[in-house]
PyMOL Python script that loads the backbone (N, CA, C, O; Angstrom):
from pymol import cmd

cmd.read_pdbstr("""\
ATOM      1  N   UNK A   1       0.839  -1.184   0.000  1.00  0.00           N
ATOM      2  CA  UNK A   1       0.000   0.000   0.000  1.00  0.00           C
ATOM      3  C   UNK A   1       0.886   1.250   0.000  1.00  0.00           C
ATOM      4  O   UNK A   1       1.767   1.492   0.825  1.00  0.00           O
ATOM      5  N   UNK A   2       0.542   1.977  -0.998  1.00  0.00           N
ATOM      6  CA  UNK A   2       1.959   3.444  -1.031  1.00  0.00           C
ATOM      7  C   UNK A   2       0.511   4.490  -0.151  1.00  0.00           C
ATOM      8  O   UNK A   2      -0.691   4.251  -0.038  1.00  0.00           O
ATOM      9  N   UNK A   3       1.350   5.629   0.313  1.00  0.00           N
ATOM     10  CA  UNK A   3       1.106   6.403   1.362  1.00  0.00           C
ATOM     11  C   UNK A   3       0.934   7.634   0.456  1.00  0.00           C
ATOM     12  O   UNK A   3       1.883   8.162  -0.124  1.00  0.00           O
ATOM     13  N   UNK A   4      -0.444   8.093   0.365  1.00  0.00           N
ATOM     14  CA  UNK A   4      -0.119   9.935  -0.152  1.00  0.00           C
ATOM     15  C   UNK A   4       0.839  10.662   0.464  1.00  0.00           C
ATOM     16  O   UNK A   4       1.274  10.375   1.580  1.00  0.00           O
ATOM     17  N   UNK A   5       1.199  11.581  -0.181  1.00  0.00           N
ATOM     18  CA  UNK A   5       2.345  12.786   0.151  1.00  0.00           C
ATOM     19  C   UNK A   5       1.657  13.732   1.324  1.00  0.00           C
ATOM     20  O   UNK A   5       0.593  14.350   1.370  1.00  0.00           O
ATOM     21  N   UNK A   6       2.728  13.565   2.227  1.00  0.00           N
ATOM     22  CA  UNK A   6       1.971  14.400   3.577  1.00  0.00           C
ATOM     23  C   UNK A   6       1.154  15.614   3.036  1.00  0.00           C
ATOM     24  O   UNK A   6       1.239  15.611   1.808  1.00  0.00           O
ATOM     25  N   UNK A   7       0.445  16.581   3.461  1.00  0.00           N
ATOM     26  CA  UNK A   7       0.127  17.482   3.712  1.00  0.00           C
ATOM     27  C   UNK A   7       1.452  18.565   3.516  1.00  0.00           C
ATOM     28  O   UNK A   7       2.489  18.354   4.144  1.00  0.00           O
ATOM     29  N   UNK A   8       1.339  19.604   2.699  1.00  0.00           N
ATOM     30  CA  UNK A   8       2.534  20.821   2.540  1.00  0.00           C
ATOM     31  C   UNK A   8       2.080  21.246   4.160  1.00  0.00           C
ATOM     32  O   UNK A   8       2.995  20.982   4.939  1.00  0.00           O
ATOM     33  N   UNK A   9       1.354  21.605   4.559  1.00  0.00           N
ATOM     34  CA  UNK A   9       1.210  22.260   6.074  1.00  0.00           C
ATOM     35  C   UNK A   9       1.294  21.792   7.220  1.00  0.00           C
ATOM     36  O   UNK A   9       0.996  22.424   8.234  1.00  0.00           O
ATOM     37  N   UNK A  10       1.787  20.419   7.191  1.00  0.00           N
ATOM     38  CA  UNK A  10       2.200  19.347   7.860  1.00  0.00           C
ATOM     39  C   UNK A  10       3.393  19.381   8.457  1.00  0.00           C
ATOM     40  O   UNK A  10       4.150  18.801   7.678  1.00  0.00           O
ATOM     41  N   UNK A  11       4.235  19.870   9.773  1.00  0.00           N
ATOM     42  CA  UNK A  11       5.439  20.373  10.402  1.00  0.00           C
ATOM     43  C   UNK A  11       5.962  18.916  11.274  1.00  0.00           C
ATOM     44  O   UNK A  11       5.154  17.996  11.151  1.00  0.00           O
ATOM     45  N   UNK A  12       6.864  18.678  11.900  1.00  0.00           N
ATOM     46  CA  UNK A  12       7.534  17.943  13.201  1.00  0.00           C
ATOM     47  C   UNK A  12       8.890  18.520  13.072  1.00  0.00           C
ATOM     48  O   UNK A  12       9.453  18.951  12.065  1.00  0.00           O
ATOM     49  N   UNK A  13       9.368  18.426  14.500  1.00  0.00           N
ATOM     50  CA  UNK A  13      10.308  18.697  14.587  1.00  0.00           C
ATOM     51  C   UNK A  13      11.815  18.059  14.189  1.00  0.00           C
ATOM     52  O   UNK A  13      12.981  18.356  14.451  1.00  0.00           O
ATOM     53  N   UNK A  14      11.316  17.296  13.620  1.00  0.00           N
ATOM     54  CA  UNK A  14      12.469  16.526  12.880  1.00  0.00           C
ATOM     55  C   UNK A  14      12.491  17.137  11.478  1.00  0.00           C
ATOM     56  O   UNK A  14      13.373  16.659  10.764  1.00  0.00           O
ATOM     57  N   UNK A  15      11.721  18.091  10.907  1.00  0.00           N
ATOM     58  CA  UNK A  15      12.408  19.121   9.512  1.00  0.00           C
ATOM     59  C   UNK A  15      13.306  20.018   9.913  1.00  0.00           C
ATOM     60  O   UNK A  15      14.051  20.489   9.054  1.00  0.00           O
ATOM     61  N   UNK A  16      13.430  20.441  11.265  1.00  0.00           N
ATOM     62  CA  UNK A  16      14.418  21.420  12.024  1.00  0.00           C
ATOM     63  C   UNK A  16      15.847  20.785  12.222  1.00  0.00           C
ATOM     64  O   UNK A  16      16.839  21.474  12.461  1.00  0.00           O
ATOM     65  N   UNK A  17      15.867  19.514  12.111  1.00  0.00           N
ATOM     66  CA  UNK A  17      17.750  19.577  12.143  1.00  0.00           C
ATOM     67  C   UNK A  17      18.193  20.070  10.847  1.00  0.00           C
ATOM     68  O   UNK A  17      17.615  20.139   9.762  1.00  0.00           O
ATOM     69  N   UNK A  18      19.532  20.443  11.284  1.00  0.00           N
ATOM     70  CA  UNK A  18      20.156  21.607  10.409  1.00  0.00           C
ATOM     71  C   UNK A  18      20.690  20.412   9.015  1.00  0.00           C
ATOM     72  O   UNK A  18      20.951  20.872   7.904  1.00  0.00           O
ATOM     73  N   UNK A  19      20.757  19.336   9.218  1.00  0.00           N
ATOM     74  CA  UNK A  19      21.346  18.383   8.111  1.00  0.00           C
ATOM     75  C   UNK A  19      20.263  18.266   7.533  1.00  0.00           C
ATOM     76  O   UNK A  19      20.409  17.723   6.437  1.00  0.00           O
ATOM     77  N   UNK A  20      19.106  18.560   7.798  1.00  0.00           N
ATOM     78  CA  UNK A  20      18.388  17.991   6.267  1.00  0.00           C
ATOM     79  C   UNK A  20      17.280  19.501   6.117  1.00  0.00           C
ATOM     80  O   UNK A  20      16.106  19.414   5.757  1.00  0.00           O
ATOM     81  N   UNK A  21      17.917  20.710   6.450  1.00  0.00           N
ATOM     82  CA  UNK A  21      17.356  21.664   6.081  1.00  0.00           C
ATOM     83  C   UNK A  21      17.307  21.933   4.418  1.00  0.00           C
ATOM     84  O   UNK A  21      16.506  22.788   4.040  1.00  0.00           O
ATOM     85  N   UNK A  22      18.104  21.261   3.435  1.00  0.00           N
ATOM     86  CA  UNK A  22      18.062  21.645   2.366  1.00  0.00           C
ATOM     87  C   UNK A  22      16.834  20.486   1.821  1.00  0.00           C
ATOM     88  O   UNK A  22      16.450  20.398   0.655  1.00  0.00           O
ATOM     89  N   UNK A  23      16.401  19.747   2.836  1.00  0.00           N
ATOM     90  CA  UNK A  23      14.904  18.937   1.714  1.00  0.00           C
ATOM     91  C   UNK A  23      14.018  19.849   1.759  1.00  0.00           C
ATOM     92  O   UNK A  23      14.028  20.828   2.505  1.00  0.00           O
ATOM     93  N   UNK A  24      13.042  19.505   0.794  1.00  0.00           N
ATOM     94  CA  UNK A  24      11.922  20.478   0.644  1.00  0.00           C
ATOM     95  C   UNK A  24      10.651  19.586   1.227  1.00  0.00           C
ATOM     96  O   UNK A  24       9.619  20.213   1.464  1.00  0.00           O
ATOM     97  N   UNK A  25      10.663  18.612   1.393  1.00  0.00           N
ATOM     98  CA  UNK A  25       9.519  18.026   2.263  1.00  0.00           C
ATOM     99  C   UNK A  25       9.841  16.843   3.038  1.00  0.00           C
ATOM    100  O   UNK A  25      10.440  15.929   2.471  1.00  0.00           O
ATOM    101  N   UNK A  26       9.572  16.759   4.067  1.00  0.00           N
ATOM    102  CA  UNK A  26       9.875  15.770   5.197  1.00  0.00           C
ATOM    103  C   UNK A  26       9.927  14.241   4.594  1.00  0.00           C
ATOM    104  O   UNK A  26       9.329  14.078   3.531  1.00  0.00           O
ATOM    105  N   UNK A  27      10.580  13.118   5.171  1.00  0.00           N
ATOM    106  CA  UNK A  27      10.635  11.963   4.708  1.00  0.00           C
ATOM    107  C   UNK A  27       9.429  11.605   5.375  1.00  0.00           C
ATOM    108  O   UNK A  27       9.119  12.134   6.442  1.00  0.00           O
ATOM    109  N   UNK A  28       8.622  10.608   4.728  1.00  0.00           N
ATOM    110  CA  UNK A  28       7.265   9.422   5.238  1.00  0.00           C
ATOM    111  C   UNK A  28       7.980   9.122   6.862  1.00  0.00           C
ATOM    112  O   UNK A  28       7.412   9.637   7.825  1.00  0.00           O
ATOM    113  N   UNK A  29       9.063   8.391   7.057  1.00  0.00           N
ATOM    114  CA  UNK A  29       9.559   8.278   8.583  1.00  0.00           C
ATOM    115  C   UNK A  29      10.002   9.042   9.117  1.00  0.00           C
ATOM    116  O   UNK A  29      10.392   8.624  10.207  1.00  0.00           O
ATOM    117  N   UNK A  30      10.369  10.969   8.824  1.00  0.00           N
ATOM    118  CA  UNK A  30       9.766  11.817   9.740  1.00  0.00           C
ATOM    119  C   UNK A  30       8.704  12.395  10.354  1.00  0.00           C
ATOM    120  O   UNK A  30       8.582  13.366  11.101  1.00  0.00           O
ATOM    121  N   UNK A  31       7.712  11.332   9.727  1.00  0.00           N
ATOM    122  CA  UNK A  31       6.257  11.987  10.043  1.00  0.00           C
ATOM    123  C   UNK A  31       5.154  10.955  10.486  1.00  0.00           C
ATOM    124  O   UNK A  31       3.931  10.857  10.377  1.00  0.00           O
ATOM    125  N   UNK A  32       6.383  10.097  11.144  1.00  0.00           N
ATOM    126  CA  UNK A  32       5.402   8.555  12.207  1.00  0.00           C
ATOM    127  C   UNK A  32       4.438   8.967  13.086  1.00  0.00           C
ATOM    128  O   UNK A  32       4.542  10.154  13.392  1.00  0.00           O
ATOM    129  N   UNK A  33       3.511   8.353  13.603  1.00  0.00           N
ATOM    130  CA  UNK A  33       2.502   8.463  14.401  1.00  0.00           C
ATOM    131  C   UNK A  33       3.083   9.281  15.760  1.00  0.00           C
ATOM    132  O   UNK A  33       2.328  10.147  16.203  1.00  0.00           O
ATOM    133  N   UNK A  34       4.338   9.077  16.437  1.00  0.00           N
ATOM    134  CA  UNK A  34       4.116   9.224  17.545  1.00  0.00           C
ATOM    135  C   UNK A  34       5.685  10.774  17.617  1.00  0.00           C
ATOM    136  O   UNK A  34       6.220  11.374  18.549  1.00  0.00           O
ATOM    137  N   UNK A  35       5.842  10.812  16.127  1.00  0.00           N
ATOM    138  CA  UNK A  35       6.089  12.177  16.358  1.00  0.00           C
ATOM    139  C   UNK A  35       5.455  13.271  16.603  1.00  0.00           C
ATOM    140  O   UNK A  35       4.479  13.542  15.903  1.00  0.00           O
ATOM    141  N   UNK A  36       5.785  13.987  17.456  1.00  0.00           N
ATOM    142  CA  UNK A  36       5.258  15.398  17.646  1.00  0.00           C
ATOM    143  C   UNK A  36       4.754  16.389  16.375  1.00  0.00           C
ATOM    144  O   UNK A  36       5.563  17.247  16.022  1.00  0.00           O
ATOM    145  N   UNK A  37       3.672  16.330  15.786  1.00  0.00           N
ATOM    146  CA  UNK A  37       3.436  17.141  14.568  1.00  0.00           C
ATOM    147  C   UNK A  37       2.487  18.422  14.954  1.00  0.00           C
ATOM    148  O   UNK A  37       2.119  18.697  16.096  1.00  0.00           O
ATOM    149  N   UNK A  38       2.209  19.058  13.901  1.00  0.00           N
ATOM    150  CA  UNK A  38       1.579  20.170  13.697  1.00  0.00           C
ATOM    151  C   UNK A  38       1.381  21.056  12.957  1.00  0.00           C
ATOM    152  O   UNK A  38       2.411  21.289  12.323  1.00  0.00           O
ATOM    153  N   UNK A  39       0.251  21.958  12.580  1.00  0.00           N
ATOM    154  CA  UNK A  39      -0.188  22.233  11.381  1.00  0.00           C
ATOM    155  C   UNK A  39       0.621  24.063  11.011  1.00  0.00           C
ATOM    156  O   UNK A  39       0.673  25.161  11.566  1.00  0.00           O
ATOM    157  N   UNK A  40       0.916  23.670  10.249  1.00  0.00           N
ATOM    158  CA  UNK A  40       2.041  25.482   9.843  1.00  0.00           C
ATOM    159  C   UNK A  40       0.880  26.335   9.447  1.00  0.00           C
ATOM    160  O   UNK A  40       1.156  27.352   8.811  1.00  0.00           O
ATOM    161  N   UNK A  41      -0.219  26.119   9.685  1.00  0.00           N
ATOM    162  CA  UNK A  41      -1.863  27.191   9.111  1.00  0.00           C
ATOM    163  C   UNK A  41      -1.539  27.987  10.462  1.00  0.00           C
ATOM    164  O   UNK A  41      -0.961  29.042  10.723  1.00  0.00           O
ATOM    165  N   UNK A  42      -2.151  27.036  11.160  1.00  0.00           N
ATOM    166  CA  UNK A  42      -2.676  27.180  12.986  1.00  0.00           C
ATOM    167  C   UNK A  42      -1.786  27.274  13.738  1.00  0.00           C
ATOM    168  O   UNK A  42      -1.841  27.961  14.758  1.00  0.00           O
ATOM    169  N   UNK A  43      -0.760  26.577  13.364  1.00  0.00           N
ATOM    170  CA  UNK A  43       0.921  26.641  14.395  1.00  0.00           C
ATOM    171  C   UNK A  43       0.378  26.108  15.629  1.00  0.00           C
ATOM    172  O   UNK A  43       0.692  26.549  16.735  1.00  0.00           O
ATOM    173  N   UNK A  44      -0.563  25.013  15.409  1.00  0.00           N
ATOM    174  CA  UNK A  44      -1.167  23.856  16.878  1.00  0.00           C
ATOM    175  C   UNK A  44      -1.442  22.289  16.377  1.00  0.00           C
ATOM    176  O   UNK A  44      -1.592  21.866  15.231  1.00  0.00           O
ATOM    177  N   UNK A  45      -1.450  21.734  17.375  1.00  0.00           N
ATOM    178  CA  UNK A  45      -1.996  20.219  17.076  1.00  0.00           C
ATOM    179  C   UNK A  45      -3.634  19.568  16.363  1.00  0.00           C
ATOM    180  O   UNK A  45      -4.123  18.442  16.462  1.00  0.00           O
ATOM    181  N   UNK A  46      -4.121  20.736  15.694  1.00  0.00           N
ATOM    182  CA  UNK A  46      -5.258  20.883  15.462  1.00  0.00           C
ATOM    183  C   UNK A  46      -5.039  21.724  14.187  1.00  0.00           C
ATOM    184  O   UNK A  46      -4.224  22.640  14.082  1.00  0.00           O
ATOM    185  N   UNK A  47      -5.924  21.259  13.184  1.00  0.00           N
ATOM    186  CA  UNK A  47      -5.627  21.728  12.029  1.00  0.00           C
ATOM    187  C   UNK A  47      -7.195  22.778  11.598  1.00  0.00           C
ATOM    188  O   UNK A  47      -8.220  22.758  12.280  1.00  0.00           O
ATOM    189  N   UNK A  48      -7.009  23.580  10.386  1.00  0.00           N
ATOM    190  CA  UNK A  48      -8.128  24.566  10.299  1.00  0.00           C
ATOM    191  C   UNK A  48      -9.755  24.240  10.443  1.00  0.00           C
ATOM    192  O   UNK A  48     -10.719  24.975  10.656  1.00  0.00           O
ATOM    193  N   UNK A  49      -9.645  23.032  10.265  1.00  0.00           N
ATOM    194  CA  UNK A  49     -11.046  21.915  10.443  1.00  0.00           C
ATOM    195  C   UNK A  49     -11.167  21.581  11.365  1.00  0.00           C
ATOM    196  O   UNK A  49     -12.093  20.778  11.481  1.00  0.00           O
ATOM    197  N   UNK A  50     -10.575  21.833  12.326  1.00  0.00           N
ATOM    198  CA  UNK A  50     -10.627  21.613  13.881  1.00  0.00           C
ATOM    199  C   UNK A  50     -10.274  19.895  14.533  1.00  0.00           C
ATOM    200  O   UNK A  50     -10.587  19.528  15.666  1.00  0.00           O
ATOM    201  N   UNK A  51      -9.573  19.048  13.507  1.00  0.00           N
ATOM    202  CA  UNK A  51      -9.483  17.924  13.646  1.00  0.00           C
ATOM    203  C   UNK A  51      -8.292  17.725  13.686  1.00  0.00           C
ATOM    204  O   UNK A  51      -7.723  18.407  12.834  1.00  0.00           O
ATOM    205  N   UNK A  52      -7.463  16.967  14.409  1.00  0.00           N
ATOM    206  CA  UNK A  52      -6.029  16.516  15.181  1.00  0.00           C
ATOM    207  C   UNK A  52      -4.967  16.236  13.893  1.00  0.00           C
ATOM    208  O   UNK A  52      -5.282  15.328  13.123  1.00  0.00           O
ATOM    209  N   UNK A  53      -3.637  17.036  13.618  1.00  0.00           N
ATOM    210  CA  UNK A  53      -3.322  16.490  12.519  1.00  0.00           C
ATOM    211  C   UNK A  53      -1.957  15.569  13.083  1.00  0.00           C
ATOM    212  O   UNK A  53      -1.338  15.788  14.124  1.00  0.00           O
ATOM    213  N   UNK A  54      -1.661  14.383  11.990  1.00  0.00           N
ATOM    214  CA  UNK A  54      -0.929  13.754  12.093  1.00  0.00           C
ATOM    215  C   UNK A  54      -0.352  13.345  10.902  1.00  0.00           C
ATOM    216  O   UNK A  54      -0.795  13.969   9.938  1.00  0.00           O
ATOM    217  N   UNK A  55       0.573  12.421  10.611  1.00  0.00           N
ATOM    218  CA  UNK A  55       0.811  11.774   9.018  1.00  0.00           C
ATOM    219  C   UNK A  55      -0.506  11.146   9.023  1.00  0.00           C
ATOM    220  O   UNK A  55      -1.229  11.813   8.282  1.00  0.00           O
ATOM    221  N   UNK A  56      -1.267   9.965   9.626  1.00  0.00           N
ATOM    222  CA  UNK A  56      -2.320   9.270   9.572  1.00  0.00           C
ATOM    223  C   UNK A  56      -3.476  10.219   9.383  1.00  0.00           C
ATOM    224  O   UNK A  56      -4.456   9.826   8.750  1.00  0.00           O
ATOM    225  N   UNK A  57      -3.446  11.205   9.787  1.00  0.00           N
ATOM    226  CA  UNK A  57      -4.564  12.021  10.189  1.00  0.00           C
ATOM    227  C   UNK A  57      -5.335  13.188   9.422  1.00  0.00           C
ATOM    228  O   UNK A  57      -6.401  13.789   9.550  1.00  0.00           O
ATOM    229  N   UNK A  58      -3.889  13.200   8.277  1.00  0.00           N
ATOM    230  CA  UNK A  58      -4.257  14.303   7.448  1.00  0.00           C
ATOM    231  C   UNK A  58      -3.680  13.774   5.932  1.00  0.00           C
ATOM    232  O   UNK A  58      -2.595  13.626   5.371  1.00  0.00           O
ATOM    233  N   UNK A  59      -5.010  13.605   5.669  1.00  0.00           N
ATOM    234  CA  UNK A  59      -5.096  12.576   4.219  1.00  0.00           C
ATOM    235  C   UNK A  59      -5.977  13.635   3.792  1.00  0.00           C
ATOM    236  O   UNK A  59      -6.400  14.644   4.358  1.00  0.00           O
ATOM    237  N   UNK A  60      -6.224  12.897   2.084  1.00  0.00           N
ATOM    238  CA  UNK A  60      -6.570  14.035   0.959  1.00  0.00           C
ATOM    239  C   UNK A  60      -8.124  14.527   1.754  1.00  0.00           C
ATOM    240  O   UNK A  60      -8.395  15.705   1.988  1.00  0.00           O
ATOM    241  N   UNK A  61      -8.948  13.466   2.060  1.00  0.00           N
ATOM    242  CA  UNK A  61     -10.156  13.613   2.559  1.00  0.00           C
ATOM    243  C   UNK A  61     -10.349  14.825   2.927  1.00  0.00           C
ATOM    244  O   UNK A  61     -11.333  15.395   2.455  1.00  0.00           O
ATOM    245  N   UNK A  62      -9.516  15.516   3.818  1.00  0.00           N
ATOM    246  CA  UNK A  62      -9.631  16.585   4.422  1.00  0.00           C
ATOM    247  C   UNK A  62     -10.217  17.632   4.051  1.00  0.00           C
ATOM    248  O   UNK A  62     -10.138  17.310   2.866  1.00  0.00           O
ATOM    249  N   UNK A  63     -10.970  19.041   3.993  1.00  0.00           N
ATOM    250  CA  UNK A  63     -10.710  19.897   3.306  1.00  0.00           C
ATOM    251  C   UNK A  63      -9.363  20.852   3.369  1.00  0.00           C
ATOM    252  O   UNK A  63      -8.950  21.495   2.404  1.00  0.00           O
ATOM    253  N   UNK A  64      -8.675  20.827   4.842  1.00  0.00           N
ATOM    254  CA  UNK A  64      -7.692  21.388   4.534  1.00  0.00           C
ATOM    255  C   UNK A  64      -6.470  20.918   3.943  1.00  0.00           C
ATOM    256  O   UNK A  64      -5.480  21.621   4.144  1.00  0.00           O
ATOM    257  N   UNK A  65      -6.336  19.911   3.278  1.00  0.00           N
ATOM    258  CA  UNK A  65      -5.499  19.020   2.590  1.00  0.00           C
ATOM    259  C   UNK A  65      -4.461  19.966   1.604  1.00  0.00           C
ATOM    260  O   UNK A  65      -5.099  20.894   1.108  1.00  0.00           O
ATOM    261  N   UNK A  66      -3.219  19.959   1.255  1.00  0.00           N
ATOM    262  CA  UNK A  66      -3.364  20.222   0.440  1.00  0.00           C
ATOM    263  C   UNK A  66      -1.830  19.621  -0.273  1.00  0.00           C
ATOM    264  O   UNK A  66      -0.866  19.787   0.474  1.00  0.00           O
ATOM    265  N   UNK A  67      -1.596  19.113  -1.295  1.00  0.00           N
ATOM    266  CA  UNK A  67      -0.149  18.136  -1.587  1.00  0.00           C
ATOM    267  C   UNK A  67       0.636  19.191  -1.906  1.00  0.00           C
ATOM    268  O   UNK A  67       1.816  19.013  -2.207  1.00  0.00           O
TER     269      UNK A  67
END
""", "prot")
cmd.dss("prot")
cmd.show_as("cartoon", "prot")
cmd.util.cbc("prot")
cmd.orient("prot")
């Protein structure tokens, strides 16, 4: 089963080390369930739809989705 492309508004703190500041979007295993994520709209654990974002959590379904 392949995985859609996170969410562009989709953050953890694992895009902040300085060695992989030159990717332009997080790897699928920086953005596991039980990392710390959050939405770069809202800058909280809760995304503009008012629903919890995660890699699992924020799929196309969404309306705030966006690849």
């Amino acid at each position: 089963m392949t995985q859609t492309p996170p969410c562009k508004f989709l953050r953890t703190k694992k895009m902040f080390i300085p060695a992989l500041t030159n990717e332009s979007a997080p790897a699928d295993d920086d953005l596991h369930e039980s990392a710390h994520c959050w939405c770069n709209r809202t800058l909280t654990e809760v995304g503009p739809d008012d629903e919890p974002v995660g890699r699992q959590a924020c799929h196309p379904s969404r309306t705030c989705f966006q690849e």
